[in-house]
N, C-alpha and C positions, 0 to 999 in steps of 0.2 A: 886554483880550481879544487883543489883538494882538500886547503883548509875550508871554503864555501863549503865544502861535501859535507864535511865535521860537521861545522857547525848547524848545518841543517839537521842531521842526524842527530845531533844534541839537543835539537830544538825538537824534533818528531819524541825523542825519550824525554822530554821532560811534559808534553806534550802529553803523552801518554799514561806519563805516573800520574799529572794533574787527573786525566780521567779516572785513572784506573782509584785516585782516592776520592773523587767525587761517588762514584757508583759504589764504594765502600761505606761512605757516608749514607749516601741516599737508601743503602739495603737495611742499615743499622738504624734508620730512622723510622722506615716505609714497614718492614718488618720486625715479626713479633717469634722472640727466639722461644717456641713453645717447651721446650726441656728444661729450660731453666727458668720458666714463668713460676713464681711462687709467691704465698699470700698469706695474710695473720690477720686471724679476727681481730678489729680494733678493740674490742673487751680484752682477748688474752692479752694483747701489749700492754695494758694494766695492770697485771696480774705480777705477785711477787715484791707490791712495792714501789712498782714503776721502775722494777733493775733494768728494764732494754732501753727507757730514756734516759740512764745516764750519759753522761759524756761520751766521746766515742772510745778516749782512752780507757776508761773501768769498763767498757763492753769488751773491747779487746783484751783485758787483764784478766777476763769472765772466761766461763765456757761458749764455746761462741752459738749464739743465739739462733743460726740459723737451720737449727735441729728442731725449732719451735714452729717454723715457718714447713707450709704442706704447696703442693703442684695443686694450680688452679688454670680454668682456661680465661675466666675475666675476674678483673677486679671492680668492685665498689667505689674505693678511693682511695688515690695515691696520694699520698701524704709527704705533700714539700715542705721542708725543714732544714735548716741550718744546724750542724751540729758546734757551731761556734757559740751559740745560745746556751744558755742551764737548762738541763734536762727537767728539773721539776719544775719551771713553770710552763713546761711545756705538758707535761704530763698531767700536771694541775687543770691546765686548759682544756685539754684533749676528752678525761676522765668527766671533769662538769657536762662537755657537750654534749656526751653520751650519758651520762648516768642520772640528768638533772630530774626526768622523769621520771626516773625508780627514786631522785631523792623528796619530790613532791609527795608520793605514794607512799612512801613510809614517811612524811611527817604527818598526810593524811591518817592514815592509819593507827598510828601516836593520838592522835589528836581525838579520833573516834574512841579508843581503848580508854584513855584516861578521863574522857565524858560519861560513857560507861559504867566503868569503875569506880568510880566517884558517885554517882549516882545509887550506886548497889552495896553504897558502904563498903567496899573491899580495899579502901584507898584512905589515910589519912586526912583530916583536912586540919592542920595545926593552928592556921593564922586564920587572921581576923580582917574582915571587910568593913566599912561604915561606909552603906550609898552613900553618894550625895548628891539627893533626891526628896522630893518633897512630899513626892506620893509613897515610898517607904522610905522608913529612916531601922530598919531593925537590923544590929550586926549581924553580919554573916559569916560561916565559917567556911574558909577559904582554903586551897592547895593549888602549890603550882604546878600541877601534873600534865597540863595539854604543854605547857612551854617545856617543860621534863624531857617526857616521851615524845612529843614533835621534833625537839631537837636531837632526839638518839634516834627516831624514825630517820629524821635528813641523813645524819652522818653515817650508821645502816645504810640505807638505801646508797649512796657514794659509795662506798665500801663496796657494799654486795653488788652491784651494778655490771662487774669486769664477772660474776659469775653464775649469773641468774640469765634462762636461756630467752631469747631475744626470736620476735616473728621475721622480722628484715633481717637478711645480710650485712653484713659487716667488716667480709673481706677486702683487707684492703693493701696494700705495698709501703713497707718503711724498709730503709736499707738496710738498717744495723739485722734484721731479721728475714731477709727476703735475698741479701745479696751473701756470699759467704764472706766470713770475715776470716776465714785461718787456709784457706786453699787460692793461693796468687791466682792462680788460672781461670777458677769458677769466678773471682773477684772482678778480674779485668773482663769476664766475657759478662757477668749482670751489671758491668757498670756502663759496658758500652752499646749493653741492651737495652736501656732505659727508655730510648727513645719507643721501642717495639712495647714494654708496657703501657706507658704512657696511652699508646692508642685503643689497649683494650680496654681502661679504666674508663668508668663512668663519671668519677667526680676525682678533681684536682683539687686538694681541702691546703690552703697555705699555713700554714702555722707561721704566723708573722712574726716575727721579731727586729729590731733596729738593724739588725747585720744583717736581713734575709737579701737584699737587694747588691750586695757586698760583694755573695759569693755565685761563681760565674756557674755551678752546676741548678741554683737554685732558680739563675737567669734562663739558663737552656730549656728546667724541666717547664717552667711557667710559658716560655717562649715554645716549644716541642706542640704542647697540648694543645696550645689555642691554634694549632694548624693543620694538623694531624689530626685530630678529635673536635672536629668543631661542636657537634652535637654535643660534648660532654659540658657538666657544669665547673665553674672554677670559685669555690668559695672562699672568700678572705677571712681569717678566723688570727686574725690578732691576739695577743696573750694577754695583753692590756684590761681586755673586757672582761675576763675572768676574774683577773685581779681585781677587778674594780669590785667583782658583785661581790666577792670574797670582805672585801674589806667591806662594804653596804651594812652584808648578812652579819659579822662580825658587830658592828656598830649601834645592830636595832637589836641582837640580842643582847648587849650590854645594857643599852637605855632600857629597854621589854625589862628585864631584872632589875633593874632600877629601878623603877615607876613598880613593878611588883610588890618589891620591898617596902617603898614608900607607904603604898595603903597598906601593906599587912601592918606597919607600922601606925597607923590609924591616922595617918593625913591624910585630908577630904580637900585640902589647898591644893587641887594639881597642878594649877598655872604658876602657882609661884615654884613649885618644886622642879618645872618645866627646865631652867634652867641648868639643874643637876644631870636631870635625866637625859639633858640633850649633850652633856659636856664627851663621851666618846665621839661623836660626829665631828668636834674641834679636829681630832687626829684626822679624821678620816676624811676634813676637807683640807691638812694639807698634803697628805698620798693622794687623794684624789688628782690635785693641781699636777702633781709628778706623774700619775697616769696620761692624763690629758696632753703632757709634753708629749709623750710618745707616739700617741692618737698625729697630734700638729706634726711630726718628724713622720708618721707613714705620710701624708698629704705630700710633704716638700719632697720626700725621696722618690716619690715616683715623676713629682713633677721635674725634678733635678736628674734626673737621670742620666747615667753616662755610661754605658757598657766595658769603657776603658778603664775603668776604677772598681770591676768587677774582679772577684783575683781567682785562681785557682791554683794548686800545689803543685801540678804536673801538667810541665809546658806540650805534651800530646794532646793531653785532655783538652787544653786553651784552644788548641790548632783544630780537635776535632769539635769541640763545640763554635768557635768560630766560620767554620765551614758549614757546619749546621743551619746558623742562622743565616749566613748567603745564601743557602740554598731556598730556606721556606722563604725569606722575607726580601729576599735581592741582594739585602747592604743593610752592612750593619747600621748605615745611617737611616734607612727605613725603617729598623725596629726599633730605634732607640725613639725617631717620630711616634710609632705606634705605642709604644710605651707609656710615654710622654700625654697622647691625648687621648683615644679613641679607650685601650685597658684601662688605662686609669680611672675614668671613669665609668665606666661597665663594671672594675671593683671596689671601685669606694662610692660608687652613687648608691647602696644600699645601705650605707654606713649613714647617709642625711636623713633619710626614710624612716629611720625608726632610733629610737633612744638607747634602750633596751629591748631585748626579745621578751616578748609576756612571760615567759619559763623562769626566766632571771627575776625579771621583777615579784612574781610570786614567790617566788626563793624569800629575794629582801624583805616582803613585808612579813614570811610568814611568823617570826617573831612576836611581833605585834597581834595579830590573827590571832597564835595560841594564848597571848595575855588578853585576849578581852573574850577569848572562848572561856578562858579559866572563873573568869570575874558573871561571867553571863550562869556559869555552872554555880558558881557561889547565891547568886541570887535569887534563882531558879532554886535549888534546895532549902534555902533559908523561906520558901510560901510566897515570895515576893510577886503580886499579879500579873498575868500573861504579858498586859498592857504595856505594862515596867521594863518587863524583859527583854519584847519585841524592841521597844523605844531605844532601849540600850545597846542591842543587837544592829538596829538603822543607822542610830547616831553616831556613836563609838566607834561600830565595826566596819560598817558602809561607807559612813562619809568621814568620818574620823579615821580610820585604816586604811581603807582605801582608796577615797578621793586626798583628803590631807597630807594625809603622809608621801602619797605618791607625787601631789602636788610640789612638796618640801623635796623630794629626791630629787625631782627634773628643775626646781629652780637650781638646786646646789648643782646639777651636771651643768646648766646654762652657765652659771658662774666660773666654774673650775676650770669651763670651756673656755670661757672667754678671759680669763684672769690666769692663766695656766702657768704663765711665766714671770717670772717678778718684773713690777715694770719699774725696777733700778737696782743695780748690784748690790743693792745692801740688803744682809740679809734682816735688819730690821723691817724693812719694807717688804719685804717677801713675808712677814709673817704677819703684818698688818691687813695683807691683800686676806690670806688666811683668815684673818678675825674678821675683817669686815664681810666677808660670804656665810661664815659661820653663824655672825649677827642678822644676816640677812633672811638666813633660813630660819634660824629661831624665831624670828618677829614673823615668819609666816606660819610658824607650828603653835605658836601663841595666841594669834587670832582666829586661825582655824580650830586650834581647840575650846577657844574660850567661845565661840558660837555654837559648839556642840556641846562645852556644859552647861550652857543656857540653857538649851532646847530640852536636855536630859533631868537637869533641876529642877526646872520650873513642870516639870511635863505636859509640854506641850508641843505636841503633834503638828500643828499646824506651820512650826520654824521648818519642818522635816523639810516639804516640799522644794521651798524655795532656795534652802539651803544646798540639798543634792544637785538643784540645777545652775547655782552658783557656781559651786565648785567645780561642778564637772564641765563647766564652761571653762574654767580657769582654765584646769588641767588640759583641755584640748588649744587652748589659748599657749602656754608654756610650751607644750610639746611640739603647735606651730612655729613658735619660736626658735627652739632648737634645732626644727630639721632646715628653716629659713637660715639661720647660720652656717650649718655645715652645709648647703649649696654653695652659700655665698663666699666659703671660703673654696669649697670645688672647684666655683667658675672665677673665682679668681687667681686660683694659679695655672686652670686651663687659659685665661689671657695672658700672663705671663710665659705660661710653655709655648705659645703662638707668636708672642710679638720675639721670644728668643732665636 
């Protein structure tokens, strides 16, 4: 009777601890520990370089960051991040998202200055133009000043972006600056508050990387938000797309200089010279292919999901985030279902929807933009007739920069997409996949420019029409394509994660 008594008694205290750390759990998740709630403008965390995203080790080797960070009552956006990822392509990312509008405006800006100036004789013009055109044929004297100052506009504007004052808010929670990093105490009480920020943020911004799905606090804060915060938004913000526009912008400003070169050089052949001008894009379709793995690995890792391959460093932490998730979701096997179908697609079905965001693609083309603003200044000051100008201005910049070109990007992303991976270990074959999209693109920048040096040659107006609605057929044709892809890769690992 006595040991029954025990054992009861053993059973009533263990009974009790389970509660007494459930309602520990549930306080730390439900509640929001307002004394130690703190916040950093996403601009400051820029600031210096991008020293707060390096690694966590040279943060900790630093002064510790968390003297940058100020008491707020709500956040903006908490900022899920793995710090097992490189700190600068995260900061790379982070910086475009916010800054890409001051980087528009100052190449704007560039762009106006150097039309201007040029104009008003305050500006060089050393090189030499030869239309090639029917209705003037008279050299022009030329400067590269819009492609000059557009491109120190961009990189300015990037630059100054973390310090130029902003109308929205931008308070938002990253650890290395929000949690302490040199005081244990203040460290273990903001880390096991998280859950209590979490609910007063507005937006969950993921900074994706291949490991983010890896680490079991990046599991929690994603799993946290969507239960606690339903109203909030959860944006996926992969690093991949950064890189991508990066290497783009890269690519048309090498060809843009090229093709510059060329006519100051006094070649009027631009289709044969097409070739040269398009040879940086070789590189860039195969980093593209390598991006695009990445893009294929966030799909399968969500659909592959497994919470037991999640790891974290301190087995309290495992126990209190695993408790977590029985709490909001039942079982761990309900969220790993939820994972699996229902998020998945609520954050990567925006990812089919669109190619690029408009911000980006004006980024990439604006290269080009400033070369045929430069060439329109040349001919416009050489007397050349309005008629000329406009023509050049429709042709070239309209449908030739903007429908073509844009055209030539979304084929190469269809390609890269779907050829992402070599299809045989050999890396000769991996670099043929390469040529052969590079070939693909070219023979569409070839044809579409050689319809608009028709139109611009000959001058005749009447190609204009038919031309602009050609192409911008195409382009909405292509870009049906693309998001017709990434659905159809969507719903078919949503079939796979179902019939698993």
């Amino acid at each position: 009777m006595a040991s029954l008594t025990t054992a009861f008694g053993m059973r009533e205290k263990g009974v009790a601890a389970d509660l007494s750390w459930n309602l520990y759990v549930a306080e730390r998740i439900y509640t929001t520990d307002w004394e130690i709630l703190r916040g950093i403008s996403l601009r400051d965390s820029f600031r210096s370089g991008g020293s707060l995203w390096r690694n966590r080790q040279r943060v900790e080797a630093q002064e510790d960051p968390f003297h940058r960070s100020r008491h707020v009552e709500e956040l903006d956006v908490f900022v899920s991040h793995t710090w097992a990822s490189g700190g600068w392509s995260k900061w790379l990312s982070l910086l475009m998202q916010s800054g890409c509008n001051c980087a528009l405006s100052g190449w704007l800006l560039g762009n106006v200055a150097a039309a201007a100036m040029s104009y008003a004789d305050l500006l060089p013009l050393p090189l030499r133009l030869s239309p090639s055109t029917d209705a003037f044929s008279e050299v022009c004297a030329l400067g590269p000043w819009s492609m000059i100052l557009g491109f120190l506009g961009t990189a300015l504007g990037f630059l100054l972006s973390p310090y130029l004052p902003r109308c929205k808010s931008d308070m938002c929670f990253i650890d290395a600056a929000c949690v302490s990093q040199s005081d244990e105490a203040l460290m273990t009480r903001g880390i096991r508050g998280i859950g209590g920020f979490l609910r007063v943020s507005k937006e969950l911004r993921i900074v994706w990387t291949d490991l983010y799905l890896s680490r079991l606090w990046c599991v929690f804060e994603l799993a946290t938000f969507k239960k606690i915060n339903p109203d909030g938004t959860v944006v996926m913000a992969p690093i991949f797309l950064e890189t991508t526009v990066v290497l783009f912008y890269i690519s048309n400003l090498c060809a843009a200089s090229v093709q510059m070169v060329l006519r100051a050089g006094g070649s009027t052949r631009v289709l044969f010279a097409l070739p040269i001008i398009s040879l940086p894009f070789l590189v860039l379709v195969h980093r593209l292919r390598r991006s695009f793995v990445q893009k294929h690995k966030l799909f399968s890792q969500f659909q592959q999901f497994e919470l037991d391959s999640a790891r974290c460093v301190s087995d309290s932490d495992c126990e209190f985030i695993y408790a977590t998730i029985d709490q909001l979701y039942g079982s761990k096997e309900a969220f790993v279902s939820y994972v699996r179908g229902s998020l998945r697609e609520e954050l990567l079905g925006p990812m089919t929807r669109s190619v690029l965001p408009e911000t980006y693609t004006l980024l990439i083309m604006s290269p080009f933009v400033s070369l045929h603003l430069d060439l329109s200044v040349a001919l416009s000051k050489q007397g050349a007739p309005f008629a000329v100008v406009l023509l050049y201005l429709v042709a070239a910049l309209v449908i030739g920069g903007f429908l073509i070109i844009r055209i030539s990007i979304n084929v190469m992303i269809l390609l890269c997409d779907r050829f992402a991976k070599p299809a045989h270990g050999s890396v000769i074959v991996d670099y043929l996949q390469t040529l052969f999209i590079f070939l693909a693109v070219l023979l569409c920048l070839l044809l579409g420019s050689r319809m608009v040096l028709e139109a611009f040659g000959t001058n005749r107006w009447e190609l204009v029409p038919g031309l602009f609605i050609g192409f911008a057929l195409m382009y909405i044709a292509v870009n049906w394509l693309q998001r017709k892809s990434d659905a159809r890769r969507l719903k078919k690992t949503s079939e796979t994660s179902t019939s698993d």
